[in-house]
HTML snippet that shows the backbone in 3Dmol.js (N, CA, C, O; Angstrom):
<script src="https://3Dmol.org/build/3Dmol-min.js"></script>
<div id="view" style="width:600px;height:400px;position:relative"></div>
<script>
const pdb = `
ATOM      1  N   UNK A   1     123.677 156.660 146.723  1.00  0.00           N
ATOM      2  CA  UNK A   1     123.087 157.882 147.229  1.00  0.00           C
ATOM      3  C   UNK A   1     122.444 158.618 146.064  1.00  0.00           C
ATOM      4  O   UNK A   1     122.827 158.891 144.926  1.00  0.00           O
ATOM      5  N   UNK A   2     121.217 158.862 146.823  1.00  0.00           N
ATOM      6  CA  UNK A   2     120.563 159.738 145.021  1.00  0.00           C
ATOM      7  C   UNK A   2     120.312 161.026 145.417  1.00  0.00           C
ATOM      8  O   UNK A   2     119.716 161.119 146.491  1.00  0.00           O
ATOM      9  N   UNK A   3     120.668 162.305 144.714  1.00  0.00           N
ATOM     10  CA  UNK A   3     120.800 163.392 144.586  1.00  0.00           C
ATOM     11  C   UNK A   3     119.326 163.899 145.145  1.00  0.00           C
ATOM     12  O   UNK A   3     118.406 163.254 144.642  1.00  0.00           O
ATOM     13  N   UNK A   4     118.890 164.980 146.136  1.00  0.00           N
ATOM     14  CA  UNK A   4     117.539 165.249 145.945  1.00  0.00           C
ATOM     15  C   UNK A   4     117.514 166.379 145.120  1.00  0.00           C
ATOM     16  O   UNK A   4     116.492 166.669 144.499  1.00  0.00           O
ATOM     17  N   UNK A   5     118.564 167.064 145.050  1.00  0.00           N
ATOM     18  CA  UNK A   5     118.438 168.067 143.478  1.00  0.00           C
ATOM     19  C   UNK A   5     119.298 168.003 142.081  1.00  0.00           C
ATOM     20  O   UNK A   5     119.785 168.990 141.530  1.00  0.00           O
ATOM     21  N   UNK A   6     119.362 167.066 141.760  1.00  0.00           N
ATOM     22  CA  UNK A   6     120.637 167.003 140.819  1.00  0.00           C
ATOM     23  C   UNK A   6     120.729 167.738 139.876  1.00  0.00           C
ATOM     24  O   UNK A   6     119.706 168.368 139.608  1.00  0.00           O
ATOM     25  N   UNK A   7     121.553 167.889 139.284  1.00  0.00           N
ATOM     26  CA  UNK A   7     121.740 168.877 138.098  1.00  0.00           C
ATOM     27  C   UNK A   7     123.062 168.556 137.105  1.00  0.00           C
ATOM     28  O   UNK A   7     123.989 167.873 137.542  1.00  0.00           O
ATOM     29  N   UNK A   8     123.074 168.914 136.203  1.00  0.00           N
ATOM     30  CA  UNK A   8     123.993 168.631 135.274  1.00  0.00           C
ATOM     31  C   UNK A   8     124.634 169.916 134.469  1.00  0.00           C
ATOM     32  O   UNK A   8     125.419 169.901 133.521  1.00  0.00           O
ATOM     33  N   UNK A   9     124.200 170.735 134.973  1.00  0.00           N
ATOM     34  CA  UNK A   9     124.827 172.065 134.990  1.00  0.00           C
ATOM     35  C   UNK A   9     124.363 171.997 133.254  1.00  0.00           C
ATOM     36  O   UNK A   9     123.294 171.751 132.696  1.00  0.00           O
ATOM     37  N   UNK A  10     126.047 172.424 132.642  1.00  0.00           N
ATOM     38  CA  UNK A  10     125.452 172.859 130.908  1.00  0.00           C
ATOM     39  C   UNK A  10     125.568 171.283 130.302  1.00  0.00           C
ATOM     40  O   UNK A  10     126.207 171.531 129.280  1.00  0.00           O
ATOM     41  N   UNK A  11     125.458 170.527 130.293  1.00  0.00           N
ATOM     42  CA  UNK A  11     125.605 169.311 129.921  1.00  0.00           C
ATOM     43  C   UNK A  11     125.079 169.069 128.574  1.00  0.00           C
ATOM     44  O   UNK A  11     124.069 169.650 128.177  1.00  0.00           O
ATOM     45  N   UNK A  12     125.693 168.282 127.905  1.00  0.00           N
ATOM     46  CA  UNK A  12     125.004 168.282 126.164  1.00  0.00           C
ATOM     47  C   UNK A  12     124.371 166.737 126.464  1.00  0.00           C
ATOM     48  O   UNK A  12     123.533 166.299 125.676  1.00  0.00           O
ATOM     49  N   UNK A  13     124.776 165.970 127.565  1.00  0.00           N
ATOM     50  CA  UNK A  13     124.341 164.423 126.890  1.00  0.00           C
ATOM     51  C   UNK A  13     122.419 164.387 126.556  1.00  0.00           C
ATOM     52  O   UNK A  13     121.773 163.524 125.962  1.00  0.00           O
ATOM     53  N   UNK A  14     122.035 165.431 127.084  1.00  0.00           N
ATOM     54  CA  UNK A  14     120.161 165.099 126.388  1.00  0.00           C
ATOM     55  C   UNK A  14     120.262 164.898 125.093  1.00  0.00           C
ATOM     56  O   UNK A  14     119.858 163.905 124.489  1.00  0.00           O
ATOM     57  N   UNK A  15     121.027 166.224 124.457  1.00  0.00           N
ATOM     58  CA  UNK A  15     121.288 165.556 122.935  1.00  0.00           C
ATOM     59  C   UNK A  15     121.498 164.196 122.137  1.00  0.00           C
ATOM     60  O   UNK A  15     121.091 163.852 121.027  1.00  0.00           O
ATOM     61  N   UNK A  16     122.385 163.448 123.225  1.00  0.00           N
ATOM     62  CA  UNK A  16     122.893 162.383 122.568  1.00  0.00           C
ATOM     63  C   UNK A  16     121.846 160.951 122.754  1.00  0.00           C
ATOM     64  O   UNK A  16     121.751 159.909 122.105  1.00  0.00           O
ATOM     65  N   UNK A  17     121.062 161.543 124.108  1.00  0.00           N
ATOM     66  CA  UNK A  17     119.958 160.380 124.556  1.00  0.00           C
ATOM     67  C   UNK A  17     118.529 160.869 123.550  1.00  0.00           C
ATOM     68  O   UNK A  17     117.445 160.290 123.481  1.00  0.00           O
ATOM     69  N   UNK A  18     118.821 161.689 123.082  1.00  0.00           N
ATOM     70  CA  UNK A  18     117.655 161.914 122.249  1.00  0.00           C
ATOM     71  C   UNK A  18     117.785 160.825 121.047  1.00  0.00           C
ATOM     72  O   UNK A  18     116.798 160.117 120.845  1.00  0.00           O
ATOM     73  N   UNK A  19     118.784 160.669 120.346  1.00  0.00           N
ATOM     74  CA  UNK A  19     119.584 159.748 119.604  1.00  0.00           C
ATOM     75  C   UNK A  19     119.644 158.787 119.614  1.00  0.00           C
ATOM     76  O   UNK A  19     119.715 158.175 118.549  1.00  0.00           O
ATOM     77  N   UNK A  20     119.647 158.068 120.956  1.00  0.00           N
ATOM     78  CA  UNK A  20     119.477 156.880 120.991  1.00  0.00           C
ATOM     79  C   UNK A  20     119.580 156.954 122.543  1.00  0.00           C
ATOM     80  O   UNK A  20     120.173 157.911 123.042  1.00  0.00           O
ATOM     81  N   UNK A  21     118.759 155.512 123.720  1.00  0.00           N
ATOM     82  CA  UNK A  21     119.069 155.897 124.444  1.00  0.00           C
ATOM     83  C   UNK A  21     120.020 155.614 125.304  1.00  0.00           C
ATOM     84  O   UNK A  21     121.083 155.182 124.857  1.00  0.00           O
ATOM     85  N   UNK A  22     119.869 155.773 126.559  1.00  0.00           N
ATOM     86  CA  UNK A  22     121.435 156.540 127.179  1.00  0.00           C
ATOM     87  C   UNK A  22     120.797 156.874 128.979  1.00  0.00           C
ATOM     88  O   UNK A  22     119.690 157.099 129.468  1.00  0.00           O
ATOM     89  N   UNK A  23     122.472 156.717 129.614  1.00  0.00           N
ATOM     90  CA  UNK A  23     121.761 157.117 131.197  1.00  0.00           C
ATOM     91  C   UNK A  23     123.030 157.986 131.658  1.00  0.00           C
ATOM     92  O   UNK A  23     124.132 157.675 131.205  1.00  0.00           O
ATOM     93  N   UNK A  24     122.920 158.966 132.463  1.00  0.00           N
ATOM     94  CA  UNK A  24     123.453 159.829 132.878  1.00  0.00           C
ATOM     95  C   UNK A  24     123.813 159.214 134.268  1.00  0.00           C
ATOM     96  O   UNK A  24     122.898 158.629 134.848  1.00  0.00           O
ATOM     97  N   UNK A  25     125.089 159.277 134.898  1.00  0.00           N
ATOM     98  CA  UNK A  25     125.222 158.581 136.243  1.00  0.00           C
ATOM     99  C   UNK A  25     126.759 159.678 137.052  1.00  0.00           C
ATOM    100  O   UNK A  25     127.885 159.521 136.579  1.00  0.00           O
ATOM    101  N   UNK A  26     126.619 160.301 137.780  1.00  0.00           N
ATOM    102  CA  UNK A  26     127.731 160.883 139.044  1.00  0.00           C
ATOM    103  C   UNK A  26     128.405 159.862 139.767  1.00  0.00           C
ATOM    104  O   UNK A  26     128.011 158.991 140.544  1.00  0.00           O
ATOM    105  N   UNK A  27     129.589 160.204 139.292  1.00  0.00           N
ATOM    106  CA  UNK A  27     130.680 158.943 140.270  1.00  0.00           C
ATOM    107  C   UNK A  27     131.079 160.197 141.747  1.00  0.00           C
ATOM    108  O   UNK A  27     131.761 161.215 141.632  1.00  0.00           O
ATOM    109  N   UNK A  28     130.363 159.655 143.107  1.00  0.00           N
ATOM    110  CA  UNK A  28     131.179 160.875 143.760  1.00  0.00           C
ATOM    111  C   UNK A  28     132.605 160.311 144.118  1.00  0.00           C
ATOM    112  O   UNK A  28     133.016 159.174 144.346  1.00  0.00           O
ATOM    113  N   UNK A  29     133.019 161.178 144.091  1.00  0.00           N
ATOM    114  CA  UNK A  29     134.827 160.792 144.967  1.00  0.00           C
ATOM    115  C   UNK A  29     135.667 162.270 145.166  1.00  0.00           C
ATOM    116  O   UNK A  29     136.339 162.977 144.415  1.00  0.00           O
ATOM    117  N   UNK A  30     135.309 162.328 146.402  1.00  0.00           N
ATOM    118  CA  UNK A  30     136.146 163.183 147.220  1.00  0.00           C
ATOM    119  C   UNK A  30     137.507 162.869 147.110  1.00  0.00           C
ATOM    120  O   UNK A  30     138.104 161.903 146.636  1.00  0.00           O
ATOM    121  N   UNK A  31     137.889 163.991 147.700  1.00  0.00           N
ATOM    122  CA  UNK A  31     139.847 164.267 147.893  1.00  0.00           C
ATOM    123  C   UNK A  31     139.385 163.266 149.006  1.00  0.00           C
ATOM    124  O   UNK A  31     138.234 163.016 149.363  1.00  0.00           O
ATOM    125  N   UNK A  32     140.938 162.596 149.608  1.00  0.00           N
ATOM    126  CA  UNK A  32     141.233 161.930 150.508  1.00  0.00           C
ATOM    127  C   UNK A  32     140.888 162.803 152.235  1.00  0.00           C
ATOM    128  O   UNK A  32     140.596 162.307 153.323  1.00  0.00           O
ATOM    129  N   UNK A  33     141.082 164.194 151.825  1.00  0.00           N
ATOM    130  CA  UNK A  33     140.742 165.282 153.000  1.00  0.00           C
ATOM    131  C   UNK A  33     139.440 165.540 152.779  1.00  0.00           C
ATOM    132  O   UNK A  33     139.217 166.661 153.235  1.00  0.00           O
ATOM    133  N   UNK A  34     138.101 164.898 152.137  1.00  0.00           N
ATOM    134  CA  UNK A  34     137.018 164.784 152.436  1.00  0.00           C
ATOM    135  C   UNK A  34     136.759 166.375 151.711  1.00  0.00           C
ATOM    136  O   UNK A  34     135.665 166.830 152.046  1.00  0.00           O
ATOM    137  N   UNK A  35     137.379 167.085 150.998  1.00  0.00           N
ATOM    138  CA  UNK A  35     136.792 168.348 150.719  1.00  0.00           C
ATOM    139  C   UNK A  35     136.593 168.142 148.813  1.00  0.00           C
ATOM    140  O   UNK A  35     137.337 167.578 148.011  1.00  0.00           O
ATOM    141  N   UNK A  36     135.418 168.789 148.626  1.00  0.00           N
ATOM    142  CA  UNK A  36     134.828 168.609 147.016  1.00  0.00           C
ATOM    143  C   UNK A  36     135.157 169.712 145.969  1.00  0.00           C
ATOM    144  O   UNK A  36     134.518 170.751 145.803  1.00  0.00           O
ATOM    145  N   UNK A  37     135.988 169.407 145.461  1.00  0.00           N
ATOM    146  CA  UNK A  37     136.473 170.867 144.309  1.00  0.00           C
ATOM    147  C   UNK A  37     136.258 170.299 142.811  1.00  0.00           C
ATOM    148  O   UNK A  37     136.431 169.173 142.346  1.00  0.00           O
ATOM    149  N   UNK A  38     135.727 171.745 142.121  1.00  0.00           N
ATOM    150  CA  UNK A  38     135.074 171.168 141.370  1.00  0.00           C
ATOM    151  C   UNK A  38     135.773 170.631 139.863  1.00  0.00           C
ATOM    152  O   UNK A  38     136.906 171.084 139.697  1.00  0.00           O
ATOM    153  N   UNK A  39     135.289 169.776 138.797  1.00  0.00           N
ATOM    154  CA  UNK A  39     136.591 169.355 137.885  1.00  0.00           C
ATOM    155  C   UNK A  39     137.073 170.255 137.220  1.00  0.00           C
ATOM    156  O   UNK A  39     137.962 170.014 136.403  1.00  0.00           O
ATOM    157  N   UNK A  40     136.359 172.089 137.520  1.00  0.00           N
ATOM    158  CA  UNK A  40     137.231 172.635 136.774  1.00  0.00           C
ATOM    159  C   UNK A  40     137.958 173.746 137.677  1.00  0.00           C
ATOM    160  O   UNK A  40     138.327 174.865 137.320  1.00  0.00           O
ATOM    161  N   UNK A  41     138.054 173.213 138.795  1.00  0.00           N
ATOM    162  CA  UNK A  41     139.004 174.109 139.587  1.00  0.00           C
ATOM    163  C   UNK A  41     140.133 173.666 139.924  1.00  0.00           C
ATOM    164  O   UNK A  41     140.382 172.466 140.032  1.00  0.00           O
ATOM    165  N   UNK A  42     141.373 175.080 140.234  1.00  0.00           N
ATOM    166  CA  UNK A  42     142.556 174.722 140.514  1.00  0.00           C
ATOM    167  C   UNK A  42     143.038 173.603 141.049  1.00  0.00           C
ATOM    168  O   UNK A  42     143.891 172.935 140.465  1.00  0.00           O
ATOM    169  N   UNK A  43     142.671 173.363 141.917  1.00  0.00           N
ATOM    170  CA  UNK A  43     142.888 172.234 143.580  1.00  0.00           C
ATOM    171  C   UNK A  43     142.104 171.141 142.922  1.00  0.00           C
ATOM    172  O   UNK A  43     141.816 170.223 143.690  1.00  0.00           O
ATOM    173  N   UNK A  44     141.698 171.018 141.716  1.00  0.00           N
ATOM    174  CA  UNK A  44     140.774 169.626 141.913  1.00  0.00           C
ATOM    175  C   UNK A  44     141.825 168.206 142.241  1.00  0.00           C
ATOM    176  O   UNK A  44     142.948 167.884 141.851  1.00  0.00           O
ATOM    177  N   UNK A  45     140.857 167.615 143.116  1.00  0.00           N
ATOM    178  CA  UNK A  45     142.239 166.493 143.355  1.00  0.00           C
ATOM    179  C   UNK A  45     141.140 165.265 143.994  1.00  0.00           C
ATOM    180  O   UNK A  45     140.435 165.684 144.913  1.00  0.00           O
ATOM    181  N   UNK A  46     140.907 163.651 143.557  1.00  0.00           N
ATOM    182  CA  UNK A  46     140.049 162.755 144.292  1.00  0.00           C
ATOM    183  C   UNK A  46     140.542 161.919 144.462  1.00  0.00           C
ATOM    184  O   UNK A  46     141.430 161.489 143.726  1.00  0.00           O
ATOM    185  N   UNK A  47     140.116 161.346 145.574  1.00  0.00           N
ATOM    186  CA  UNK A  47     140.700 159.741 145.925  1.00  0.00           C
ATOM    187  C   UNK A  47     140.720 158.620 144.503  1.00  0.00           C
ATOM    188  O   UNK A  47     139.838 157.797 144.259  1.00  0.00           O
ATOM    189  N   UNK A  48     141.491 158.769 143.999  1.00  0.00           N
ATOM    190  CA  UNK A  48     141.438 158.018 142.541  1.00  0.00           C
ATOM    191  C   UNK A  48     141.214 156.137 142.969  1.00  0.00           C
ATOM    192  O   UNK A  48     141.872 155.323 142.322  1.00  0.00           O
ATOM    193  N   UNK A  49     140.511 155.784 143.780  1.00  0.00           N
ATOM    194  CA  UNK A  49     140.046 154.407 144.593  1.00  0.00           C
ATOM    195  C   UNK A  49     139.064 153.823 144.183  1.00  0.00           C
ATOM    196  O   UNK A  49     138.799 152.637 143.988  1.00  0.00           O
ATOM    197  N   UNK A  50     138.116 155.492 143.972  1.00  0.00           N
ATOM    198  CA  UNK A  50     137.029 155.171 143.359  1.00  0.00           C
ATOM    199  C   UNK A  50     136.623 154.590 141.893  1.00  0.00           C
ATOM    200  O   UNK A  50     135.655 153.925 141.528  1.00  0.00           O
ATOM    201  N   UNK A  51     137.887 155.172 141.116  1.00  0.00           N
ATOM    202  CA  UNK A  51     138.041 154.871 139.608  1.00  0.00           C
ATOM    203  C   UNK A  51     137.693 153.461 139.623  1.00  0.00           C
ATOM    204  O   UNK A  51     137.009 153.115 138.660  1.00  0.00           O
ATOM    205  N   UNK A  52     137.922 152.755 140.281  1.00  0.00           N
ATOM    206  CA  UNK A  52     137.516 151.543 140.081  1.00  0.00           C
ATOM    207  C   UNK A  52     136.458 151.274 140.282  1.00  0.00           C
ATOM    208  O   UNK A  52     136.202 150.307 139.564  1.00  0.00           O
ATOM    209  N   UNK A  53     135.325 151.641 141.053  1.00  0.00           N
ATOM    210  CA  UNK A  53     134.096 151.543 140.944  1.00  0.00           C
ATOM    211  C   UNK A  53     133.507 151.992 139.596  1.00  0.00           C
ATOM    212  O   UNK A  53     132.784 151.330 138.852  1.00  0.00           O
ATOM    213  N   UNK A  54     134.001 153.366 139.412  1.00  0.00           N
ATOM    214  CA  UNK A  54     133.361 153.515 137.910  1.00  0.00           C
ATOM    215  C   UNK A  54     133.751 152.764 136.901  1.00  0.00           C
ATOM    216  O   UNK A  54     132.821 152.524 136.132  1.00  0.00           O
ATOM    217  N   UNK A  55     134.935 152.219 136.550  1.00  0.00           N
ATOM    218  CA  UNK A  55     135.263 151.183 135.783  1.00  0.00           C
ATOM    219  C   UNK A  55     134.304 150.016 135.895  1.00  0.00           C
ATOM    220  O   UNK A  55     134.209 149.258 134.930  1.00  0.00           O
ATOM    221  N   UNK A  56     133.677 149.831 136.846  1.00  0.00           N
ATOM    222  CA  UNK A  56     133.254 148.143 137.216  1.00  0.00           C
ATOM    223  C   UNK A  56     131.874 148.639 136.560  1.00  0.00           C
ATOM    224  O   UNK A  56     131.257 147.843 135.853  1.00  0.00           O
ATOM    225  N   UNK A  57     131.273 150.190 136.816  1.00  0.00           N
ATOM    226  CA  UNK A  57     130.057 150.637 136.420  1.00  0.00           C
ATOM    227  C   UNK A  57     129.918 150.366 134.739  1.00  0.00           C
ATOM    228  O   UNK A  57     129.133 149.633 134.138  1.00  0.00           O
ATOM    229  N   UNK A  58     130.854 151.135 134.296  1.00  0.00           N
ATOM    230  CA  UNK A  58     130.541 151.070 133.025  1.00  0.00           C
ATOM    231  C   UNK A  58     130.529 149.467 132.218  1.00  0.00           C
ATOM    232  O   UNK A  58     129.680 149.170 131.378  1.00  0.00           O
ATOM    233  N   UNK A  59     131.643 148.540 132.665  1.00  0.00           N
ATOM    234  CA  UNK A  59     131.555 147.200 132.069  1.00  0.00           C
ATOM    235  C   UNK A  59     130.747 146.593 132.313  1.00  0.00           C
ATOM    236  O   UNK A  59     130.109 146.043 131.415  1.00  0.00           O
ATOM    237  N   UNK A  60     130.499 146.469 133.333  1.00  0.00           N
ATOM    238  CA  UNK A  60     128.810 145.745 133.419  1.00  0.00           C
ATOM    239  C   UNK A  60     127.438 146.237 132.505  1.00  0.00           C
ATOM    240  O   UNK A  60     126.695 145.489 131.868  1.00  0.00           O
ATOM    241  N   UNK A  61     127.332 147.793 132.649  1.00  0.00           N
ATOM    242  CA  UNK A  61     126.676 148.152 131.453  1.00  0.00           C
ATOM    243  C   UNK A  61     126.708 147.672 130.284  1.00  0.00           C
ATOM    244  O   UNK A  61     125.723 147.102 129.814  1.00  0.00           O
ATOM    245  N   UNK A  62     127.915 147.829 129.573  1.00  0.00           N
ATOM    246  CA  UNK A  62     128.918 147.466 128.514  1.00  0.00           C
ATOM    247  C   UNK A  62     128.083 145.829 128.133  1.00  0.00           C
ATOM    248  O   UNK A  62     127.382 145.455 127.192  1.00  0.00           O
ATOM    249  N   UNK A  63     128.637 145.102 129.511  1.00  0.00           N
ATOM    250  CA  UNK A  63     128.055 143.716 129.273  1.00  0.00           C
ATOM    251  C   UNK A  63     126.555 143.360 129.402  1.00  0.00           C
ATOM    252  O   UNK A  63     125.983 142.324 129.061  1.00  0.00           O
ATOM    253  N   UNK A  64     126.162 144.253 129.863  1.00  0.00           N
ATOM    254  CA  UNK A  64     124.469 144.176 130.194  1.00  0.00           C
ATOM    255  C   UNK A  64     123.740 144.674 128.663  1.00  0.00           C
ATOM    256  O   UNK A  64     122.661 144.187 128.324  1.00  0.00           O
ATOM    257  N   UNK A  65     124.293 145.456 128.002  1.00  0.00           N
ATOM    258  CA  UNK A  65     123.839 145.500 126.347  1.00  0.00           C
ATOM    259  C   UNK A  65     123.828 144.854 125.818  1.00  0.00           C
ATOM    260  O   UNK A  65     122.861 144.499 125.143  1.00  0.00           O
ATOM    261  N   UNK A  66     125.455 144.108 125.865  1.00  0.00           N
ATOM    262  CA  UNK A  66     125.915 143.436 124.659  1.00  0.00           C
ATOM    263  C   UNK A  66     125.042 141.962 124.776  1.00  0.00           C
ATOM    264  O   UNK A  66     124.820 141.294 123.765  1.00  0.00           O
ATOM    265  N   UNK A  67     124.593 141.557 126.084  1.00  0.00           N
ATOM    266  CA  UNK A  67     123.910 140.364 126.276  1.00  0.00           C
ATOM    267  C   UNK A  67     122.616 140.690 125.931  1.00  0.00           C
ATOM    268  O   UNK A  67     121.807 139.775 126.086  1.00  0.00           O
ATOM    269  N   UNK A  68     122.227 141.646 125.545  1.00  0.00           N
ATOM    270  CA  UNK A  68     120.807 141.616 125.169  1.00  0.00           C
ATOM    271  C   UNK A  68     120.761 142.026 123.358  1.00  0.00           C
ATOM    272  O   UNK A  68     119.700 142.264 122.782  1.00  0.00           O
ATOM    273  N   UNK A  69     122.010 142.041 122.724  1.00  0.00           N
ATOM    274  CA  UNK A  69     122.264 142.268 121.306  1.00  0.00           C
ATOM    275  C   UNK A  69     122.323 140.519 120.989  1.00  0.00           C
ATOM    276  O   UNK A  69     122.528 140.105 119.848  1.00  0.00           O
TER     277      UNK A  69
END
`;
const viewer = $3Dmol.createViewer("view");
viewer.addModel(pdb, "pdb");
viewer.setStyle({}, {cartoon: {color: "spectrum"}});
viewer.zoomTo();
viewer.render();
</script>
């Protein structure tokens, strides 16, 4: 799903893609009760199911570099 307004609020990573480059990516994952709180609020709480998708995201990256080094 791609954002039609995304935002990254105060985010520093432009800095770091200036540096070298770099991709910015949103893992969504809701609470199990389907409601979105944010990572710096009280109640934050997500279906931790998803962690594994982002895990699978980043190693493939990981391996998608290293095969082109």
């Amino acid at each position: 799903h791609i954002l039609s307004n995304p935002s990254l609020g105060a985010e520093d990573f432009s800095y770091f893609a200036q540096a070298a480059p770099g991709a910015f990516f949103r893992l969504g994952c809701k609470s199990k009760d389907g409601e979105m709180k944010s990572a710096h609020h009280p109640l934050f709480d997500i279906d931790e199911e998803c962690l594994a998708l982002g895990v699978a995201l980043q190693v493939s990256n990981a391996l998608s570099f290293l095969r082109k080094k």
